[in-house]
N, C-alpha and C positions, 0 to 999 in steps of 0.2 A: 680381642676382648680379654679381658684379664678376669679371675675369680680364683677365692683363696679354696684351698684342697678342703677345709671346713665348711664352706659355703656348699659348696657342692656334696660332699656327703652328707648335711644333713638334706639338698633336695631330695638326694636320690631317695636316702630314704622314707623321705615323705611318700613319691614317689611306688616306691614299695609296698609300703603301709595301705596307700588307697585305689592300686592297682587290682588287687583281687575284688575289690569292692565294687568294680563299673566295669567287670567282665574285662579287664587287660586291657581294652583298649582307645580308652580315654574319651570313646565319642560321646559328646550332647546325648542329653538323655531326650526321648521319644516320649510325651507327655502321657500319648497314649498306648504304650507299649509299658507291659505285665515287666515288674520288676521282684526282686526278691528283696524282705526285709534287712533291712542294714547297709545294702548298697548305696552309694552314690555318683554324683556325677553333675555332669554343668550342664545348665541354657546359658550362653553368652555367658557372663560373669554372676550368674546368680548360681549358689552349689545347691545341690538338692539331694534328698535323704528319700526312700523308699517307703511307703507306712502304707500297709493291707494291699501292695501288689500294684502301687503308682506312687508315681512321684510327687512330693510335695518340695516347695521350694522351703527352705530353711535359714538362708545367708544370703546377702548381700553385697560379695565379694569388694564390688569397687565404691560401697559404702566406708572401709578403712582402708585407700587405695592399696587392693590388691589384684588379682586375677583371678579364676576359677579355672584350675588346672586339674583333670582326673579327679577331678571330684572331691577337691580340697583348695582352701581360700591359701594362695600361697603367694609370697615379697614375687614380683615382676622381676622377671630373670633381667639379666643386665642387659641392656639394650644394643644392638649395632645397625645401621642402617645396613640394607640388603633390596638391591632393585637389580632384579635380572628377567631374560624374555629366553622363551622355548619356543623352535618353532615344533608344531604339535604333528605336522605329516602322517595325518590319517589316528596315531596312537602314540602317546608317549607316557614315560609316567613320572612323576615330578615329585620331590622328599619338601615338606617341609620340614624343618628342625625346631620343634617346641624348644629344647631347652635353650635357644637362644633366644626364643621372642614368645610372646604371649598369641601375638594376633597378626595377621598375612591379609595381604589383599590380595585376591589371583583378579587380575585383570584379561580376559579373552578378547581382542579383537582381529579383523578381520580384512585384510588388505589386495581383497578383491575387487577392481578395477570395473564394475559393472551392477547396475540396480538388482541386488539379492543378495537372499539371507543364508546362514547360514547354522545350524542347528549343531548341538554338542552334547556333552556328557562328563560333568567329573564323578567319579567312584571314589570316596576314602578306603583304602586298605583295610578289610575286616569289619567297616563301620556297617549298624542297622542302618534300617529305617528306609522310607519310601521320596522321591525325590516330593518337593513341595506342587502342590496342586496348582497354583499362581503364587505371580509376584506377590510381594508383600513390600507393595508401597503405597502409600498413601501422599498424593499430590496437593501440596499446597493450595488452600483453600482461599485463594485471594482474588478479586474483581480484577479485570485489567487495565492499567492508567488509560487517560486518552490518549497521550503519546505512545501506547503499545498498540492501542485499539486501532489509529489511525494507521499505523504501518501495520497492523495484519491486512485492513483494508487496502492498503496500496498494495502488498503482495498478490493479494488475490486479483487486482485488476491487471499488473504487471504480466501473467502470464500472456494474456493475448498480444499485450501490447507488447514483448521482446519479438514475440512471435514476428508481432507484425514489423517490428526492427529488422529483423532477421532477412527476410524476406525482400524488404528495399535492399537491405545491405548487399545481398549475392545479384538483384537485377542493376544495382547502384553499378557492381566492381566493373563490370560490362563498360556500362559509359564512361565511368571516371576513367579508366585504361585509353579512352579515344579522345580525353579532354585534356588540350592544353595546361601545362601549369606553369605559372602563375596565370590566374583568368585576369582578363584586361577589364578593367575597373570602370563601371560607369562612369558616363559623360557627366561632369557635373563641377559644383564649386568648392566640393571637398575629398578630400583621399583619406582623410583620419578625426575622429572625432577632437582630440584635441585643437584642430583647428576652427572647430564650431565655437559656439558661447557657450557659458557655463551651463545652460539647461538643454542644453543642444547633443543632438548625436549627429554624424554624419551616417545618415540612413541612403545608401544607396543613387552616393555622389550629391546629395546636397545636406544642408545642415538643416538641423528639424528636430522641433520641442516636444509633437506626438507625431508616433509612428504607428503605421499601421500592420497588424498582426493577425495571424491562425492560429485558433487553439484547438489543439487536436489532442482530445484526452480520451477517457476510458469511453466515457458516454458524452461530454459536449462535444462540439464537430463546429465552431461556428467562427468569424471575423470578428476583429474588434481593433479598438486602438489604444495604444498608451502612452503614458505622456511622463518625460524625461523627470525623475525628482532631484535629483543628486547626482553629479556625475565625482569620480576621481581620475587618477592617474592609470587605475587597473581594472578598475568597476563601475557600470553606472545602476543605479535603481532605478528602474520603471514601474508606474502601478497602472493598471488597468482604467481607464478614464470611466467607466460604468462606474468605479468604486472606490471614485476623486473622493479625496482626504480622507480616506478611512487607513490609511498608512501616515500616522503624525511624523513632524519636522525631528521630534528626538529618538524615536524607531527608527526612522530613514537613516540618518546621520549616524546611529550602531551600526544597522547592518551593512552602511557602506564602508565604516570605519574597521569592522573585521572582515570582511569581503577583501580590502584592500591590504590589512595589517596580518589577515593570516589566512587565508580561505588561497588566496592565489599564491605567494609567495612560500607559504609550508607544503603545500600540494605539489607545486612543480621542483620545490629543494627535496622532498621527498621522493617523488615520485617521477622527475624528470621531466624538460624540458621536450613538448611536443614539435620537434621540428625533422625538416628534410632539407637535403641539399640541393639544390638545381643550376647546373653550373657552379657560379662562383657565388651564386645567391642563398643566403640561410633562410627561409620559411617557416614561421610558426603555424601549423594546419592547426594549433587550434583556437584559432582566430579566426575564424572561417570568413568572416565579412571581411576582414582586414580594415576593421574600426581601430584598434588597439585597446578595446575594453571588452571582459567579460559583460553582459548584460544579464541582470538578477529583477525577471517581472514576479510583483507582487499584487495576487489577482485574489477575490472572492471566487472565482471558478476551479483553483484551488481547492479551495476549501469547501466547494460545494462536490466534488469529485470524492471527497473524506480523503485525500491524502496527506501527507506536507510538505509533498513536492515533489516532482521529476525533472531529468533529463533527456530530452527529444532526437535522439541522433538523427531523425529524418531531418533535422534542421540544418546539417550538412551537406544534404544535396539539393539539387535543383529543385526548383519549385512546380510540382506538376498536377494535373488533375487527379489523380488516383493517392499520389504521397504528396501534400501539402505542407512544402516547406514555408521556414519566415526564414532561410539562407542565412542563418548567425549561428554565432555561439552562444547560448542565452538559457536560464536556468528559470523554469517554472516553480513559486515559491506561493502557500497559504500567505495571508494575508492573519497576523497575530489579534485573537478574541481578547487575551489578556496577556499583561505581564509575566507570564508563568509559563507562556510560548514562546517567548524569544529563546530559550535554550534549544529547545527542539527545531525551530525553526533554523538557529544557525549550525546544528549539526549536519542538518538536510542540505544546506547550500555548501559545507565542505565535502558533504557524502558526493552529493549530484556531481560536482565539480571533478572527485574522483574519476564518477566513472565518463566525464564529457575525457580527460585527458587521457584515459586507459583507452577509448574507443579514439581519440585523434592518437594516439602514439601505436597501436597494436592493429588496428583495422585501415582508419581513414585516411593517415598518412601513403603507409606501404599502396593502397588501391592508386593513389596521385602519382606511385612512379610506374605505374604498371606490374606492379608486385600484386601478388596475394595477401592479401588482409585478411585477418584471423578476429573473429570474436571470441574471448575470451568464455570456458565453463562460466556458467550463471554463479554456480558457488564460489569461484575465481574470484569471480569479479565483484561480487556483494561483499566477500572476506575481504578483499583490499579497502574498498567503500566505507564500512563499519571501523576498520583498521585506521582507515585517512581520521575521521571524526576523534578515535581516542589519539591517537598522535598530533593532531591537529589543536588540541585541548580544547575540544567539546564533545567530548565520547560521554554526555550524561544520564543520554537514554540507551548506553550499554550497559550501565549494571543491573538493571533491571530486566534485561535483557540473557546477561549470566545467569543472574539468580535464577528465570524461569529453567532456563537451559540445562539446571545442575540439578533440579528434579525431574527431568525425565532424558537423562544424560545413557542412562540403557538403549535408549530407542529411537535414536540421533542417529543419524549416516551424515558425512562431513559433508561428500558430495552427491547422492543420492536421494535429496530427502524431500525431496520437489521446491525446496527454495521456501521454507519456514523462516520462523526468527530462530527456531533453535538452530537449524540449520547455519544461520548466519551467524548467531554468538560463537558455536565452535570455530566458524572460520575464524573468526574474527580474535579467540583467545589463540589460533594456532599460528594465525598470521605475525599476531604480538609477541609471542613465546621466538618465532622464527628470527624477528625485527630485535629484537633484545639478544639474542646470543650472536646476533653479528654483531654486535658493538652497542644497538641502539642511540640516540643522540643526547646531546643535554640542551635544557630548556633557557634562554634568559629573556632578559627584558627586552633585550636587543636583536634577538634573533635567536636561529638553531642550530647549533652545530652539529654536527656529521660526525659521530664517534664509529659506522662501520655498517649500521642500520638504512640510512640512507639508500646508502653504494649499493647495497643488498635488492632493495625494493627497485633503484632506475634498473639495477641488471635483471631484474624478474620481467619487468615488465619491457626490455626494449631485444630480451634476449628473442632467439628462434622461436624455440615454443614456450608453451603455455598451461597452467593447471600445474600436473604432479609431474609430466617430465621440464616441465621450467622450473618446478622449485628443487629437481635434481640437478638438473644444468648449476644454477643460481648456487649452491652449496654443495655440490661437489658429493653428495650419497644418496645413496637411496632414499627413496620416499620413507616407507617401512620403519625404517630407523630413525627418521626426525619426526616420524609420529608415535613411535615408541617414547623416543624421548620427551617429548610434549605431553603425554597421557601419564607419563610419571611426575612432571614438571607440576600439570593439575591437581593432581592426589598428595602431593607432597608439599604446595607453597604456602605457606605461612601458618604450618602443622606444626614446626618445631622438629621435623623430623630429619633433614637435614640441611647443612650452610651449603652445601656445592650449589654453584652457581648455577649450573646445568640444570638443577631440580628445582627451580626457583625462578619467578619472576622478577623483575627486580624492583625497589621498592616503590610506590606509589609517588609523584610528588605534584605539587600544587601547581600548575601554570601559572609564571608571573606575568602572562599577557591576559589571558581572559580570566584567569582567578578557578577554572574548573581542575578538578584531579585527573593526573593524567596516568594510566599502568592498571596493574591488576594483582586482585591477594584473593587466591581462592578458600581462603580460610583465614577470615578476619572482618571489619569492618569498611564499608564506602557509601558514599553516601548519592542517593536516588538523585532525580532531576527535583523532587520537591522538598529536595533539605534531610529530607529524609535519612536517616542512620540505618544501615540494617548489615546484618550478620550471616557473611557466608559460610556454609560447612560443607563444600567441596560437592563435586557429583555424588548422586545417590547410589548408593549398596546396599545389594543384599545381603543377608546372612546365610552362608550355606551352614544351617543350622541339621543339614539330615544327610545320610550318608551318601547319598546318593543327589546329584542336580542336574536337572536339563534345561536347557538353556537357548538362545537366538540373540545372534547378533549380524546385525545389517553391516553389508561393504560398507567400508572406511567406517563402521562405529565401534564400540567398545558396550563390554558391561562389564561391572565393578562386583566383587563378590567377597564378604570377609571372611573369614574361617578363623576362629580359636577354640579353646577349650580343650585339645589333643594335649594329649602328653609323650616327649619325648620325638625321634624322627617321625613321622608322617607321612606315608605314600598317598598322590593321588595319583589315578589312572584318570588321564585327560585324553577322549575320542571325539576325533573334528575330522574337518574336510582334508583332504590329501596335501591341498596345494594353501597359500596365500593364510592359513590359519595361526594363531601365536599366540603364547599363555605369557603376560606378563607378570611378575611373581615381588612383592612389595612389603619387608617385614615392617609394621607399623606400631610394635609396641613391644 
């Protein structure tokens, strides 16, 4: 940083001048803390003046863009970015340096590998005053869309039902390990739907216009049948025959035209081909009927469940009385009330398709050679999910999803948090952050290329393991450090505070196939799923406005905290946990 020998004598002596005035030591004045006449001193950037023994405020420092330094409105020192991390082991004590910046973020998180919190303490050097009674945040006072409403809903019903995934999966791995592969294919007059007529599937060795089906959701439990609307090359539609025509001929023909055009072909360029070898034979397990098509049924039970849709891994194994398979690959999808659902609806069949190929390539597969199959952490696997939809370009019920997430961004655990949307936005911004500093890819009308991002995602999900040592495997460092640098990447993108790549998402741009914005600017404009414009300004901070601050912050989350108004170096004494604790330190003005 450069400053002429005149610049700088006349700070200091400002400096000088209004140092005996706020007791030396530059801290925020205590509103209700006894002052002596003539004193001053700063809240945030307002300077304030003493009169009969309290502070009255006087000036409006960043009314004539300046700062409120020691107790005087003074030009913002020159500016230099400054991102660095302390690990805190039990006590450390960390300088900030006013004359280089006006304003600091300390960032505390917390990279405890287990559900708990962990409680802290920063001290300014010499500063009054009592730590703050509570937060001082006030949470966005907005209704929830239906498309938020509807996925809290599904969350909530999700838990029993992984459970109940969970549980076929470990009594599944048992017999898949004793069952032949490839299983010999019913007796019949088809081996692949292609060979059927165009409304036709080959269901179970013959060809057939409705097939018969179990729907196994949160609360229905019942049979039914449905009948073939659309087939393609990759995908067929099915709707629910209880709820013939309530899915029209130009809905059908979208959803099978992005089902075919990007739902199958982005998902497995991204995320890898589901196969296994056997012998000299390539096997896609996630084709499970070995139709050669995804099937995407669109039901009113659905929609009468409140959700927008699931994926069934018990659809994968055998059909029995206790787990009641329909032996396919096939994706349970609402049924659209209006035109203003087809966004959300096609995010749901990229998200579900997600996690059908993450559970055929990391569980279902490996169990077919007699391996151990892994289910992937739930926060794993929802962050990739979320992740598929904005890479997929239809991530348009993720910005509303950020925004909630960056007001209550203190009280987030990444993986900890029982499976929230906040929960899932974080994954979902750390997944993106990770997918863009491998290379990420570029968009056209013709396809997607693999600029590094790709490669990154097939090796996370086909490597050994899974979670935080797969995303060390995958990239080669420490967890700790690519969530360091992701918490700085947040607080710093499209602030204007710095061009390094590293601190930055990279920029936003338009899909030229579905027409939706694809990326992320934590400080800037994007627009909701209903057209909607809005304005984000980054996770929420508090002000450590007093000299003293206690604090909590949950395994794997962060809290933001800003600090100005000190003049000159700055000590704080930072007291945390011994092990796994880190102050990241962020000059921002």
């Amino acid at each position: 940083m450069i400053k002429t020998k005149r610049i700088l004598a006349f700070f200091f002596a400002i400096l000088a001048l209004v140092a005996c005035a706020d007791d030396g030591d530059g801290a925020p004045a205590d509103s209700d803390t006894a002052c002596q006449p003539g004193d001053t001193s700063c809240a945030g950037d307002i300077r304030q003046v003493c009169e009969d023994e309290s502070w009255t405020e006087a000036e409006d420092c960043a009314a004539s863009d300046k700062h409120c330094i020691a107790g005087a409105c003074l030009d913002k020192p020159d500016y230099q970015f400054l991102a660095e991390r302390h690990e805190i082991a039990g006590e450390t004590t960390v300088t900030l340096d006013f004359l280089t910046g006006a304003a600091f973020l300390l960032v505390p998180y917390y990279m405890e590998f287990s559900s708990t919190d962990a409680g802290y303490e920063i001290q300014v050097e010499n500063a009054e005053g009592e730590a703050p009674a509570a937060r001082a945040r006030t949470l966005r006072e907005t209704a929830l869309s239906p498309a938020r409403a509807r996925l809290e809903a599904r969350i909530a019903g999700e838990r029993p039902f992984r459970l109940r995934d969970r549980l076929r999966f470990a009594e599944a791995g048992r017999m898949l390990a004793q069952t032949a592969w490839p299983r010999a294919r019913a007796a019949g007059d088809c081996s692949a739907s292609a060979e059927c007529a165009e409304d036709e599937l080959c269901d179970r060795g013959r060809c057939a216009d409705v097939v018969s089906l179990h729907f196994d959701g949160w609360s229905i439990h019942e049979d039914f049948t449905a009948q073939v609307a659309l087939k393609g090359e990759r995908c067929a539609i099915l709707v629910d025959t209880d709820f013939a025509g309530q899915l029209d001929g130009e809905d059908a023909t979208l959803f099978l035209d992005a089902c075919e055009r990007v739902v199958m072909p982005r998902n497995r360029m991204f995320f890898g081909e589901p196969t296994i070898t056997v012998g000299e034979q390539t096997i896609d397990v996630g084709d499970r009927d070995r139709d050669g098509l995804l099937q995407v049924l669109f039901s009113r039970r659905v929609n009468e469940e409140n959700v927008w849709g699931f994926f069934n891994s018990v659809d994968f194994y055998h059909d029995e009385p206790n787990f009641p398979s329909n032996e396919r690959d096939i994706l349970y999808v609402s049924l659209p009330v209006t035109a203003s659902e087809r966004g959300s609806i096609m995010a749901t069949i990229i998200h579900e398709y997600q996690h059908l190929l993450h559970f055929a390539i990391r569980a279902y597969g490996p169990e077919l050679l007699g391996e151990t199959g892994v289910m992937s952490p739930v926060w794993f696997d929802e962050a990739l999910a979320h992740l598929a939809e904005e890479i997929g370009g239809y991530g348009v019920d993720n910005v509303e999803l950020v925004r909630t997430f960056f007001d209550a961004f203190d009280a987030v655990s990444l993986a900890y948090d029982g499976d929230t949307l906040n929960q899932r936005a974080m994954g979902m911004l750390l997944m993106l952050y990770l997918f863009e500093q491998a290379g990420g890819a570029a968009w056209g009308e013709n396809g997607v290329e693999d600029l590094g991002g790709a490669a990154f995602l097939r090796e996370l999900l086909a490597g050994e393991h899974t979670g935080f040592a797969g995303l060390e495997d995958a990239l080669g460092r420490p967890f700790e450090e690519l969530y360091y640098d992701w918490l700085i990447a947040v607080l710093v993108d499209g602030a204007g505070l710095s061009d390094d790549p590293r601190r930055n998402y990279q920029p936003v741009i338009v899909d030229p196939v579905t027409g939706h914005e694809i990326g992320v600017v934590t400080h800037g404009e994007r627009m909701l799923s209903t057209g909607e414009s809005v304005l984000l300004n980054g996770p929420f901070q508090t002000s450590l406005s007093a000299g003293r601050y206690e604090g909590v912050v949950s395994a794997t989350g962060a809290n933001v905290l800003r600090v100005g108004g000190y003049a000159g170096p700055t000590a704080l004494t930072v007291t945390g946990p011994s092990e796994a604790f880190y102050l990241g330190v962020l000059r921002i003005e």
